[in-house]
N, C-alpha and C positions, 0 to 999 in steps of 0.2 A: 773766390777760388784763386787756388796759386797758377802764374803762370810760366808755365817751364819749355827750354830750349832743350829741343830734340834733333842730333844729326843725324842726316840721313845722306848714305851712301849708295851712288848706283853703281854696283859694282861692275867689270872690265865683262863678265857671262851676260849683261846686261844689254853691255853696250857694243860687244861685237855682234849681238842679234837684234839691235834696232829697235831694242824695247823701252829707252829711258825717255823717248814721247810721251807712250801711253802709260810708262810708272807716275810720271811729272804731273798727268793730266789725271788719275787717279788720287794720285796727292792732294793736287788741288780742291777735290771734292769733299776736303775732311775740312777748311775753311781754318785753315791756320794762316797766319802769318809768316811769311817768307822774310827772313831777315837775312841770308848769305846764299848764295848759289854761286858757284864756279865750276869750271873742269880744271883738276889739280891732274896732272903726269906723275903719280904715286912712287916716291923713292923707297927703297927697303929703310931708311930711318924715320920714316912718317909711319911705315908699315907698324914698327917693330914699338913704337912709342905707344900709336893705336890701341893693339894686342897686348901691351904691358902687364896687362893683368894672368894674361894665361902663359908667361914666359916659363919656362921651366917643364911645360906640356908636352906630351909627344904629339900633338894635329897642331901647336902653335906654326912649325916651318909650312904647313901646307895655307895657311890662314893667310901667313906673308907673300907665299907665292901667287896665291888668288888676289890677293886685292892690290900686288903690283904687276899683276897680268903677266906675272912670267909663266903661267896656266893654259892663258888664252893667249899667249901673242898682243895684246891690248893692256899699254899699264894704265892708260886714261880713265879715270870716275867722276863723275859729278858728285857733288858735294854740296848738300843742303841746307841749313839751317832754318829751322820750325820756332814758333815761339808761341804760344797760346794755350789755355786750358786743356789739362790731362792731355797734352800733344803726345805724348811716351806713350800712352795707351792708345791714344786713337792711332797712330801710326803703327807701332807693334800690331793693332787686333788688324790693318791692312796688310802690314806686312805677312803674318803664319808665322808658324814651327819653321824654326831654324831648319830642320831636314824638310824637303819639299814634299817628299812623300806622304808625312803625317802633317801636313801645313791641307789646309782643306781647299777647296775649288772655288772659295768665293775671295781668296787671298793671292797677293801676287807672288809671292812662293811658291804656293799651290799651283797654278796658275802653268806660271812662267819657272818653276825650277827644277831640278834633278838632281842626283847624283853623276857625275862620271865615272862612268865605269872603268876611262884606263887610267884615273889616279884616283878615286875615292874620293874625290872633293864633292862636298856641297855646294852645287852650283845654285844659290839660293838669290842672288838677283839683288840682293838690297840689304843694306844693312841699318839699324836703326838702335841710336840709343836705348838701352835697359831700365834708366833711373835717373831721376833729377842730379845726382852726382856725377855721374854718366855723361849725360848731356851736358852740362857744365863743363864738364874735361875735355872731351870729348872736341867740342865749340871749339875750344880754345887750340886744339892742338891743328886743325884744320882750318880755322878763318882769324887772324888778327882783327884786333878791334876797330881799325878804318873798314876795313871789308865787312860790316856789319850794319845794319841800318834798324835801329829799333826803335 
C-alpha cells in the first residue's frame, strides 16, 4: 500500500474552545505517523496560498478570515503532518462533512462544529487534506523539510 502525507489543521474555532487536546488525542487513535506538528500564527499569505485553489470564489475571503482568526480573535492553528496508509481517508472519515450539521455525531465536526450565525462561517474545527496531491502541497506549504522527521 501507498503511503501518503495528510495535513491536518486545527483551526482558531478549535482552539479558542480548548478542543485541540481532545482533537490531537482522537487523532492519535487512527495510528498514523506524526511527522510535523507545530503552532504556526497564520499570516493572510499562508492563508491565501492554502485556499489557492478556490481563489476567484465568493466564500474564498470568509475561508481566509477563519483560518487567520480574524473570525475568532485567535490567528493560532496547530499544524499537523500525518504520514501512513490511506491516512486521507482515515482522517477525512474522523474529520465529517465540511458543514457540521450534515457531518454525523461520531465525527469531530459533527461533534465539535457549527455554523455561525453572525457570519455564516463554518465553524468546522479541523481541516484535513483531500488527496494525495493535496497532501503533498499542502505539507510543503506549512512545514519545510528540517521541520519534518520521516
Amino acid at each position: 500500500m501507498t503511503q501518503e502525507k495528510v495535513l491536518v489543521l486545527i483551526k482558531p474555532d478549535a482552539m479558542i474552545k480548548n478542543l485541540y487536546g481532545q482533537i490531537m488525542q482522537e487523532l492519535a487513535r487512527l495510528n498514523l505517523k506524526m511527522i510535523g506538528l507545530k503552532l504556526v500564527n497564520v499570516k493572510r499569505e499562508l492563508a491565501e496560498l492554502h485556499y489557492e485553489e478556490h481563489k476567484g470564489k465568493p466564500f474564498v475571503e470568509k475561508l481566509i478570515k477563519h483560518i487567520t482568526g480574524e473570525l475568532h480573535g485567535n490567528e493560532n492553528v496547530i499544524a499537523i503532518c500525518y504520514k501512513g496508509e490511506d491516512a486521507i481517508t482515515k482522517v477525512r472519515t474522523l474529520a465529517g462533512k465540511t458543514n457540521p450539521y450534515e457531518a454525523g455525531n461520531e465525527t469531530l465536526r459533527g461533534r465539535f462544529g457549527r455554523i455561525n450565525p453572525t457570519n455564516d462561517c463554518f465553524e468546522n474545527v479541523i481541516h484535513a487534506s483531500d488527496s494525495p496531491e493535496s497532501g503533498e502541497r499542502e505539507t510543503s506549504l506549512w512545514f519545510n523539510s528540517e521541520e519534518l522527521i520521516e
